[in-house]
Every structure is written in structure tokens, then in C-alpha cells.
C-alpha positions as CSV (number, residue, x, y, z in Angstrom):
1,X,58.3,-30.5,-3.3
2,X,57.3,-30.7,0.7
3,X,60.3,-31.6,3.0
4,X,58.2,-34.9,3.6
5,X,57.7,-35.7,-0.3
6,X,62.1,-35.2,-0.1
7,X,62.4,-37.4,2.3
8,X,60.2,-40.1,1.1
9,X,62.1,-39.7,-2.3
10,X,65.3,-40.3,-0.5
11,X,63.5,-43.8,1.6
12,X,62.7,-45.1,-2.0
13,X,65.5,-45.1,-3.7
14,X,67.1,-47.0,-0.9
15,X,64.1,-49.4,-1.0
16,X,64.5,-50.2,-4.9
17,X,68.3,-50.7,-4.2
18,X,67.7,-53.3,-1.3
19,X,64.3,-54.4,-3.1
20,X,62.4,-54.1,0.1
21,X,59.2,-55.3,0.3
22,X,56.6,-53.0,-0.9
23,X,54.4,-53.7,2.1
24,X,57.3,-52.3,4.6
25,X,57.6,-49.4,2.2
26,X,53.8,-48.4,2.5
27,X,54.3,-48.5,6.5
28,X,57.7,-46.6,6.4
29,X,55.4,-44.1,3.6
30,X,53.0,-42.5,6.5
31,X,52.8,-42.0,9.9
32,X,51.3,-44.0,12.1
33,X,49.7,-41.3,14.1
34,X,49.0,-37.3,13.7
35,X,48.1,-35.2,15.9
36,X,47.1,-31.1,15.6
37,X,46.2,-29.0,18.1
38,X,44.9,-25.9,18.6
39,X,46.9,-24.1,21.5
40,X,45.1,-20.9,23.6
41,X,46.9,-18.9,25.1
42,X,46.6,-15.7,27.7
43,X,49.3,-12.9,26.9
44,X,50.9,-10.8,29.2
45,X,48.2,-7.6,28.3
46,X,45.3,-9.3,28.8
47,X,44.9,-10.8,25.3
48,X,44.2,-14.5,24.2
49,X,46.2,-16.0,21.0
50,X,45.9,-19.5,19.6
51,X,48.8,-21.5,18.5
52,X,48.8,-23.9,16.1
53,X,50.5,-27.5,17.1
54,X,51.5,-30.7,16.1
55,X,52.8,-34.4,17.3
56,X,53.8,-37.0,14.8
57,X,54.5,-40.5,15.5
58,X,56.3,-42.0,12.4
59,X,56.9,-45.5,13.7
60,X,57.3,-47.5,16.6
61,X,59.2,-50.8,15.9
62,X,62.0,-50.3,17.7
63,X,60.7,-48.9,20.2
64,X,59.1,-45.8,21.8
65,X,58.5,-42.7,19.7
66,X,61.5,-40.5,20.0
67,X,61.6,-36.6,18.9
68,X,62.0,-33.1,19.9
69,X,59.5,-30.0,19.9
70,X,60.0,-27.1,17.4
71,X,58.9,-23.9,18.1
72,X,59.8,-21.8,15.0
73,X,57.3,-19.7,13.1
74,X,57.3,-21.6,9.5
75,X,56.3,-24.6,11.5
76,X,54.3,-26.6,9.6
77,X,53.0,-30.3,8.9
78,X,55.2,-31.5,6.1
79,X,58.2,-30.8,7.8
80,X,56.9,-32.3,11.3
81,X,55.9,-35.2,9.5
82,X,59.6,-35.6,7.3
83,X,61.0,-34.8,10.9
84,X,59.6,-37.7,12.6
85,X,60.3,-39.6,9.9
86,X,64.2,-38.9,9.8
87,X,63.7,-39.8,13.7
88,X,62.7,-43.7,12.9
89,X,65.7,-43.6,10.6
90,X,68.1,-42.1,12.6
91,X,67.4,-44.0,15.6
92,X,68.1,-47.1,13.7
93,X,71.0,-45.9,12.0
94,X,72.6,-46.5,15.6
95,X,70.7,-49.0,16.8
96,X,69.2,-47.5,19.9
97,X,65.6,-48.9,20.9
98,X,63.7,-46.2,19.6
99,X,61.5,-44.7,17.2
100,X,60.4,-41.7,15.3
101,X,58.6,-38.9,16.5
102,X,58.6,-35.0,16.3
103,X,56.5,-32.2,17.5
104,X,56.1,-28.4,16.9
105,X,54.3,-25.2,17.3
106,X,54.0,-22.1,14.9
107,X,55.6,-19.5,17.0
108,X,58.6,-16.8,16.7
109,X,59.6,-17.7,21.1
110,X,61.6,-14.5,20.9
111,X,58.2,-13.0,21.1
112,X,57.1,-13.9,23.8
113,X,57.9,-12.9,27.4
114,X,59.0,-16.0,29.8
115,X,55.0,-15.8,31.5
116,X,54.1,-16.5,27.5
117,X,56.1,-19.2,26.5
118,X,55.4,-21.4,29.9
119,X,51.9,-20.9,29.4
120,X,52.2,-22.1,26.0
121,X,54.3,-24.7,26.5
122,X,51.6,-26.2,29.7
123,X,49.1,-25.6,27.4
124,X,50.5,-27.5,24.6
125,X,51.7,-30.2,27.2
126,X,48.0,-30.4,28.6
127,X,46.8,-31.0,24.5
128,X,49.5,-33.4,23.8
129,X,49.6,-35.4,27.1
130,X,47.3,-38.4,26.0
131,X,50.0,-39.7,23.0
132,X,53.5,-38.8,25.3
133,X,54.9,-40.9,28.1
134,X,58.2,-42.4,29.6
135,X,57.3,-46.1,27.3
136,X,55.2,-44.2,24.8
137,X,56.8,-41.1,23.3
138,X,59.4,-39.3,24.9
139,X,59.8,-35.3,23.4
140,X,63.5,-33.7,23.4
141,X,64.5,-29.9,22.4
142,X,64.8,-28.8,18.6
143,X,64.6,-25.5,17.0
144,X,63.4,-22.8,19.5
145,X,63.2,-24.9,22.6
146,X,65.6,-25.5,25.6
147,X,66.3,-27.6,29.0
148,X,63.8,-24.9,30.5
149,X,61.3,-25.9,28.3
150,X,61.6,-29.3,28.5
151,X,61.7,-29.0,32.8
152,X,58.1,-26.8,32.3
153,X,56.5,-30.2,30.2
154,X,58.4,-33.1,32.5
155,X,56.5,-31.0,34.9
156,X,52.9,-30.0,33.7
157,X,52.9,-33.7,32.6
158,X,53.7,-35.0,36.2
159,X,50.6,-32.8,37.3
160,X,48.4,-34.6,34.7
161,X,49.5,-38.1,35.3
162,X,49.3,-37.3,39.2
163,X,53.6,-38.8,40.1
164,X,56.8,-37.5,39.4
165,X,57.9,-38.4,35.4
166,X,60.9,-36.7,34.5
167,X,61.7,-39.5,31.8
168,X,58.9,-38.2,29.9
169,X,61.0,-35.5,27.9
170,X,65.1,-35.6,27.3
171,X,67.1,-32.5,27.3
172,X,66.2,-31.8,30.7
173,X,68.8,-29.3,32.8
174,X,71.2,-31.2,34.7
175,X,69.3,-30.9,38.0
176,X,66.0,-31.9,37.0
177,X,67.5,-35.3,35.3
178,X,69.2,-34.4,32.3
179,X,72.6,-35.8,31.3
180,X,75.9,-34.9,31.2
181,X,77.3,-34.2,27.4
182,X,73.4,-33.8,25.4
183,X,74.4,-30.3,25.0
184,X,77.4,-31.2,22.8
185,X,76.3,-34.5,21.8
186,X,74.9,-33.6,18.6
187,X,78.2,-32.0,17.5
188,X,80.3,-34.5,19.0
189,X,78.6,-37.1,17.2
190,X,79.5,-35.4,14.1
191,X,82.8,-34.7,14.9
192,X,83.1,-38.5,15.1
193,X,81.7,-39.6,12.0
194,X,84.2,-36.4,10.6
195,X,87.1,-38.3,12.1
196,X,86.4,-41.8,10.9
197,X,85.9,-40.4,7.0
198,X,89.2,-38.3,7.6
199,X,91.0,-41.2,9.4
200,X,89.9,-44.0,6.4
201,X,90.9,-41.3,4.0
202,X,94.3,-40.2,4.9
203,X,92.9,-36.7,5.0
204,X,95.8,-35.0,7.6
205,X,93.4,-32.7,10.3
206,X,95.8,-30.2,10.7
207,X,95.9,-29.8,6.9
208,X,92.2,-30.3,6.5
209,X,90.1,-26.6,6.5
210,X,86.6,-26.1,7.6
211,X,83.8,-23.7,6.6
212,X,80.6,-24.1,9.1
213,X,76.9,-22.1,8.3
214,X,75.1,-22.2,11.2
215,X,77.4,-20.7,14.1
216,X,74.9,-21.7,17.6
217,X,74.2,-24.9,19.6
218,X,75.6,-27.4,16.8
219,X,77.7,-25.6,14.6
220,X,79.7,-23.4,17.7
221,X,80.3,-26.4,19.4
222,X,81.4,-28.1,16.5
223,X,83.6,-25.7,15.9
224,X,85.3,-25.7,19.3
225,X,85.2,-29.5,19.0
226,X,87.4,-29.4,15.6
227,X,89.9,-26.9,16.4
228,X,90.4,-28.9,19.6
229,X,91.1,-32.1,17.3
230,X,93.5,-29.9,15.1
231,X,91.0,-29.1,11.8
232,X,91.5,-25.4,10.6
233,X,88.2,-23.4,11.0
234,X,88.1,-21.0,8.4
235,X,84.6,-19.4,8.3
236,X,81.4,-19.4,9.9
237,X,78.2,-17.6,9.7
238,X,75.0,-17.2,11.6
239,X,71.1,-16.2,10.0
240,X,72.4,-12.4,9.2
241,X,76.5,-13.7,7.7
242,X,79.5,-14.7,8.2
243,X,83.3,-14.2,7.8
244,X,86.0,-16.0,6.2
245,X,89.5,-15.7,7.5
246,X,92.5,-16.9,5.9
247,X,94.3,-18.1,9.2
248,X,91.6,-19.5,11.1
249,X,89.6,-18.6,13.9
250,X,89.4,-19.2,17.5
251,X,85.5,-21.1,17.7
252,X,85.7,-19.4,21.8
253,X,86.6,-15.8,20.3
254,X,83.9,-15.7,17.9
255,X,81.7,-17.1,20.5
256,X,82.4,-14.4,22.7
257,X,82.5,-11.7,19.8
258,X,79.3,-12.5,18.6
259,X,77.5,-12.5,21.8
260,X,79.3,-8.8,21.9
261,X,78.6,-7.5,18.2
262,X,75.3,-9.4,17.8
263,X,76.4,-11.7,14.2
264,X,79.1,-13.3,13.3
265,X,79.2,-10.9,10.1
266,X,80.3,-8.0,12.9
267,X,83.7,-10.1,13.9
268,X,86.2,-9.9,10.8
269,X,88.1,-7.1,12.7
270,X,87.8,-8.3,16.4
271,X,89.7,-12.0,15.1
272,X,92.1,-9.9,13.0
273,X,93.5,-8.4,16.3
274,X,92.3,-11.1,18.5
275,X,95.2,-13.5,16.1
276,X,97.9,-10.6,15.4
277,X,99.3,-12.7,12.8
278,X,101.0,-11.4,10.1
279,X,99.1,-11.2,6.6
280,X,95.9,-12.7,8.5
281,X,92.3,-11.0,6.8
282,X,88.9,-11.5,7.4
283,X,86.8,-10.4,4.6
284,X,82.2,-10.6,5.4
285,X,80.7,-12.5,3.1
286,X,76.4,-13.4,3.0
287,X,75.4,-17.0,3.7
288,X,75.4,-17.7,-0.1
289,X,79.3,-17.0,-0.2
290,X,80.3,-19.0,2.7
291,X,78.3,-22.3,1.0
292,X,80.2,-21.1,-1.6
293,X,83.8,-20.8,0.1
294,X,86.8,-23.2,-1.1
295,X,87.4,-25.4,1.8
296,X,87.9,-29.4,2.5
297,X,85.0,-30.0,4.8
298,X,81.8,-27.8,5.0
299,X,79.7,-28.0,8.0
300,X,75.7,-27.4,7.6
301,X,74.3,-26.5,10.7
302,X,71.6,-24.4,10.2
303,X,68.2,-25.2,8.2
304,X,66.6,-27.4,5.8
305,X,67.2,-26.8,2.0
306,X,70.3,-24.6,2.4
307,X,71.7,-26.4,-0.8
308,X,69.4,-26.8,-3.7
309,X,69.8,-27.1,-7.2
310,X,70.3,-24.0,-7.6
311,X,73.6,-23.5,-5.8
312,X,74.2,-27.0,-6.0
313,X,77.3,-27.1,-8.8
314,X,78.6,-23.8,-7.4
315,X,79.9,-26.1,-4.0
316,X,83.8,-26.1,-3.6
317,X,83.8,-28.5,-0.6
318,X,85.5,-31.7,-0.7
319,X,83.3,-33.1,2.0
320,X,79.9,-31.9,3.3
321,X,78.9,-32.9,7.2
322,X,75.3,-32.2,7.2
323,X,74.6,-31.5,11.3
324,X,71.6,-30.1,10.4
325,X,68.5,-31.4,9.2
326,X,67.9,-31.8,5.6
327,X,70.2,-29.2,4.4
328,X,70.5,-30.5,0.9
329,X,67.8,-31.1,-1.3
330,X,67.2,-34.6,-3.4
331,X,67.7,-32.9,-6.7
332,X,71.3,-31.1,-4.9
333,X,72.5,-34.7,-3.1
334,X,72.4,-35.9,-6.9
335,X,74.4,-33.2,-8.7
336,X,77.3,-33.2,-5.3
337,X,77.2,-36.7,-6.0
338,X,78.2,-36.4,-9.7
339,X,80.6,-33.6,-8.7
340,X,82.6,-36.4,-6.4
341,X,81.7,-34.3,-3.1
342,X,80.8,-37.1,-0.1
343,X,78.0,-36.4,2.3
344,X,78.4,-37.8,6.0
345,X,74.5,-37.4,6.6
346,X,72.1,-36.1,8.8
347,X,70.6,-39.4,9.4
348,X,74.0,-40.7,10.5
349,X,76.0,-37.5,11.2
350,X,73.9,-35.8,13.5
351,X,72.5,-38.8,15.9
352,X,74.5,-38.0,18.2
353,X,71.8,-35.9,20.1
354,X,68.9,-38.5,20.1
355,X,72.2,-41.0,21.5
356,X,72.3,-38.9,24.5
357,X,68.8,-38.7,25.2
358,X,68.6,-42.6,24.8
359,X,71.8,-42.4,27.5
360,X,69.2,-39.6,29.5
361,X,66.6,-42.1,29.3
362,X,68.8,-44.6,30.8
363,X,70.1,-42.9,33.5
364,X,66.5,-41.2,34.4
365,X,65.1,-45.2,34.7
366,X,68.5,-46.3,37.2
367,X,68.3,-42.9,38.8
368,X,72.4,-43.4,38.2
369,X,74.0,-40.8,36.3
370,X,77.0,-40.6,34.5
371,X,80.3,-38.4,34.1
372,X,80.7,-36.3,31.0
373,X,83.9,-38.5,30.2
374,X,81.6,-41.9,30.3
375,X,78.9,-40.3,28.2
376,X,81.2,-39.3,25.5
377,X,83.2,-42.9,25.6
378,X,79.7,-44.3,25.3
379,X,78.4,-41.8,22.4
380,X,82.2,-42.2,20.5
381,X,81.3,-46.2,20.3
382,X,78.2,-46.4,18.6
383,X,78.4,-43.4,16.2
384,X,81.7,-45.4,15.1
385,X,80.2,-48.5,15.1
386,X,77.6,-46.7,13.1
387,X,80.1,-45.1,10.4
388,X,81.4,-48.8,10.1
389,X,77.9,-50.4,9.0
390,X,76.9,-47.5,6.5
391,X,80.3,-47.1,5.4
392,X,80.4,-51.1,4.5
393,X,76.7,-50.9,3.1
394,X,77.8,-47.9,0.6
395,X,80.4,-49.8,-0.5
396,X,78.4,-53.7,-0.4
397,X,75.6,-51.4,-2.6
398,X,78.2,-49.1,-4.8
399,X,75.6,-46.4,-3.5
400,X,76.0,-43.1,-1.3
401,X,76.9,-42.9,2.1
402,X,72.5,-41.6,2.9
403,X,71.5,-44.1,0.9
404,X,73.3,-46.5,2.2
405,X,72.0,-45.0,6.0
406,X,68.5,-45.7,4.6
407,X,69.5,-49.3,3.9
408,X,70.9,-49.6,7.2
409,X,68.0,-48.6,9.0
410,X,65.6,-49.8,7.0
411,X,66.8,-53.3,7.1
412,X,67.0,-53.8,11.1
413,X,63.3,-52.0,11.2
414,X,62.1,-54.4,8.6
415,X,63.0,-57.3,10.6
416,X,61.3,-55.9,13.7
417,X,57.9,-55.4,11.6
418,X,58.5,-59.1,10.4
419,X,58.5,-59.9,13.7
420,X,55.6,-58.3,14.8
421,X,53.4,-59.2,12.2
């Protein structure tokens, strides 16, 4: 089953709990637009290579189409498509004025030299340009693309359109529009959902111990981000493996160790030392194990599919926060489920990245900006407000947390349809 076909499984089983109207459920079932392109390219020797590329624009009720660019080499339509469709979701999950969108290209960008990926990513601007704008569709980074990237489109755009349109993209660098806080704000947004469940739970933080796959933009910041709010951090792992120590780790000394030793696998002796505590071991263990690990809260922050049926019953988590994109399967959320293990969602948990860019979009239009401190305050208000409505549908419904985050969204888009019809 494609990552699109999951997600649609996932959209109708909230739409035969709600009994939505099967007309809203054909719209919310396709896209409303696809694009694929095919991206040329001159390499550094001389050479020409064509990329393949992609746009989706799931829907636009509530507003512009809202999503980031991938560039990852198992790129491919089905997942652009079940990305932009999460986007429309997610966007009304927290009630922002936006809709879903998503973009990619099938490339490794570690690859290519600087020269190659700015070339690709004008040319893929130049292809794309027609469907994108400040009121139309407004990209953001994902997998494999960065502020830089975003700054080369904003501008190659600009060129096209003939003025200055930074609020074309999100996720700029701060000097070329961006905000304060985007570079956190998908983690942070977590970390708030994490605190609410905790808080209505009368889980105790400090008691509370966490086991995060996926150690780079989301999960290391999440990391630093729930040690700061007094969770234990147990183990972590990146693409190559992990470690698990039995005192905890210090998120800024594994940061700075993996730069160093190149994984996170290579660390289990450097935060032995680093600690000095008495009795403390760190033993490697492969992405498999860490899934695996007994802990309260486990953090997903890498791919889609990391938890399948396969590995599914093996799960020893209390509590999965899913920062990532459609880490757990259909068949998987159904057997955690009958295990008693609650998922904070990606729909809901991880929103706190397209919040920001809303906030970027905001600030880009007032050409005001704000501090770090008022992002965060902002960001902190809706993704509770947010917990508050699915957490009151799930139990209105007697229905999981993403289901009831599919009910949630779908319901305010379904009155903007009936509106517009």
C-alpha cells in the first residue's frame, strides 16, 4: 500500500465516524492539481542530467496551498501526493488559513556540489513558477532542503515575476525574511502537545524517560527542548544507530559528539565520560532496537513507515510522539492502539513548523518581525488550543487521538467547501 492509499485509509475512517458527506470525501480523495516536471540540469564537468519533479496542491479551502520541497532520492508521487495531503489536514488541525501542498525532486543533494544544487533548484523554480506565489502556493523546506534553498527560489521567482517576493517560500534565513523560532518550531510544537498529554495525565517529567529515532533538525532539538523541561533522554539514533544510556544524555553533548564521530552509534563512550557517573553505560544498539527500547515516551523523527506491522507488537513505549511524517503504518496505529499505547500525531504533533511559516508569512506581509520569545508565546497558544479540540473530539467520538485530528480538520474544511459551493 502507497503512503497516499495510508493516508486516505486513515481520512475514511474518520469520515464514517463523523458520517461526512460523501461528496467532501471525494474532494478531500484527490488533489486538486498535479504537477511533474522534468528538471535539466548542467553539472560541474560539463555534463547535463535531468531531474525528475513534482508540485501537489491537495486543497485550497482554507486558504493558499501550503508545503515544503523534498529533495531526497526515493522521491516519488504517492508520497508527494499523501504529503500535501497531511498539509490540508494539518493546517486545519490549527486553524491557520492555509492549505495543503507539497513539492519534491528525485535527488541524493549530498551529491551535488553548491554550483549543482542552485542550478537545480532555479531550474526547478523556473518549471514550477506558474502554480507558486505569495496568495497562491507558498513552498517551505522538508527533507534535503534548507533556508539557502529557500533564499535561491524567493529569488529566481522574483526574477520571473519581475519585483521583490520573498513571501513566496517560508523557511527563509533570518536576513532575507525568515522568522525567528521556524528552526525549532517543529520540535517545540511537539514538545507542547508532549506537555499537555503529560500534564492531563499526571505523568511526573522528571520521572518520565524518552527514546528519540531520528537525532537531526527535529528530533536534536527535541531533545534539547525535553531535557530543558526536565524529561529523561535515554537514547537516540540517527540513519546508521543509536545508543541507549541508562542515566541519560546531554541532547548538546551528543550534538557535538556526533558532528565529531560522524553517528550517533560512535558516542556510547564519549557520554560515558562526558557524565562520570557512577554505574552509568551506554550500550549501541541498530534502529530496530532503539524502536524497541523500554521507555515512557518514544519520539519518531525520522521517516515514513518506521513502525509497521511487523515491529508493531514488539513496541515498549507508553506514549509515541510522531514528529515525523507518517512514521506508523495504518495496519501498526491499529495493533498500538489495542496494545493501550497513545499516539500524539503527526497531523497535530508536528504542526508546529507550518505555524511558524504562517507567523513568517505574517511578518513578511507587515514587514514587522518578531522576537523569538513572541513567536514561541504565539506557537505555545494554538498547538494547545489544538491539543484541547482533538483531545475533546477523541473523547466526544471514543476514537484515537489521529482520528479524532482527522475529524477536527475535516469538519472546519467541510464548512468552508459548504460555503463555497
Amino acid at each position: 500500500m502507497s503512503l497516499f492509499e495510508n493516508t486516505l485509509k486513515q481520512m475514511k475512517k474518520a469520515s464514517r465516524l463523523m458520517n461526512l458527506d460523501k461528496d467532501i470525501e471525494d474532494i478531500l480523495s484527490r488533489p486538486q492539481k498535479i504537477i511533474e516536471v522534468d528538471v535539466p540540469v548542467q553539472m560541474d564537468d560539463g555534463s547535463s542530467k535531468v531531474f525528475k519533479g513534482f508540485r501537489v496542491q491537495h486543497n485550497n479551502a482554507l486558504g493558499p496551498y501550503k508545503g515544503g520541497i523534498r529533495f531526497h532520492p526515493q522521491v516519488d508521487m504517492a508520497e508527494v501526493q499523501a504529503l500535501a495531503a497531511w498539509m490540508t489536514i494539518k493546517t486545519a488541525v490549527v486553524g491557520i488559513p492555509l492549505g495543503g501542498g507539497k513539492g519534491g525532486v528525485v535527488v541524493n543533494p549530498k551529491e551535488l556540489s553548491e554550483a549543482e544544487l542552485e542550478r537545480l533548484t532555479r531550474k526547478y523554480t523556473q518549471l514550477i513558477a506558474p502554480v507558486i506565489g505569495p496568495k497562491t502556493d507558498i513552498p517551505a523546506p522538508d527533507v534535503g532542503t534548507n533556508p539557502q534553498i529557500m533564499e535561491w527560489i524567493a529569488d529566481e521567482y522574483s526574477k520571473i515575476v519581475g519585483k521583490n517576493s520573498p513571501g513566496v517560500v517560508t523557511g527563509k534565513p533570518l536576513d532575507k525574511g525568515g522568522s525567528r523560532g521556524r528552526g525549532s518550531a517543529t520540535a517545540q510544537g511537539g514538545v507542547f502537545v508532549l506537555n499537555e498529554y503529560v500534564k492531563e495525565n499526571g505523568m511526573d517529567v522528571r520521572e518520565t524517560k524518552v527514546v528519540i529515532q531520528g537525532f537531526g533538525n527535529a528530533g536534536g532539538v527535541a531533545a534539547k527542548l525535553l531535557v530543558e523541561n526536565g524529561y529523561v533522554v535515554l537514547g537516540a539514533s540517527d540513519s546508521q544507530g543509536g545508543i541507549i544510556c541508562t542515566h541519560g544524555i546531554d541532547p548538546n553533548e551528543l550534538l557535538t559528539c556526533k558532528i565529531e564521530k560522524k553517528s550517533v552509534k560512535n558516542c556510547g563512550r564519549h557520554v560515558e565520560e562526558i557524565h562520570d557517573k557512577d554505574g552509568m553505560t551506554c550500550r549501541m544498539v541498530n534502529n530496530e532496537e532503539l524502536l524497541e527500547a523500554e521507555c515512557d515516551v518514544l519520539v519518531l523523527a525520522a521517516l515514513e513507515n518506521q513502525i509497521t506491522a511487523e515491529n508493531a507488537d514488539k513496541i515498549k513505549a507508553k506514549v509515541v510522539l510522531e514528529l515525523a511524517n507518517g512514521p506508523i503504518s495504518p495496519e501498526a496505529d491499529e495493533i498500538l492502539h489495542k496494545k493501550g499505547i497513545v499516539v500524539l500525531p503527526d497531523i497535530l504533533a508536528n504542526a508546529g513548523g507550518v505555524t511558524v511559516s504562517y507567523f513568517e508569512m505574517l511578518q513578511n506581509a507587515d514587514d514587522k518581525y518578531w522576537s523569538k520569545e513572541e513567536v514561541i508565546s504565539k506557537l505555545k497558544d494554538i498547538m494547545v488550543h489544538a491539543w484541547k479540540e482533538v483531545n475533546s473530539t477523541a473523547k466526544k467520538y471514543t476514537c484515537p487521538l489521529r482520528v479524532a485530528a482527522y475529524i477536527t480538520a475535516i469538519k472546519l474544511i467541510e464548512s468552508k467547501i459548504h460555503n463555497n459551493l
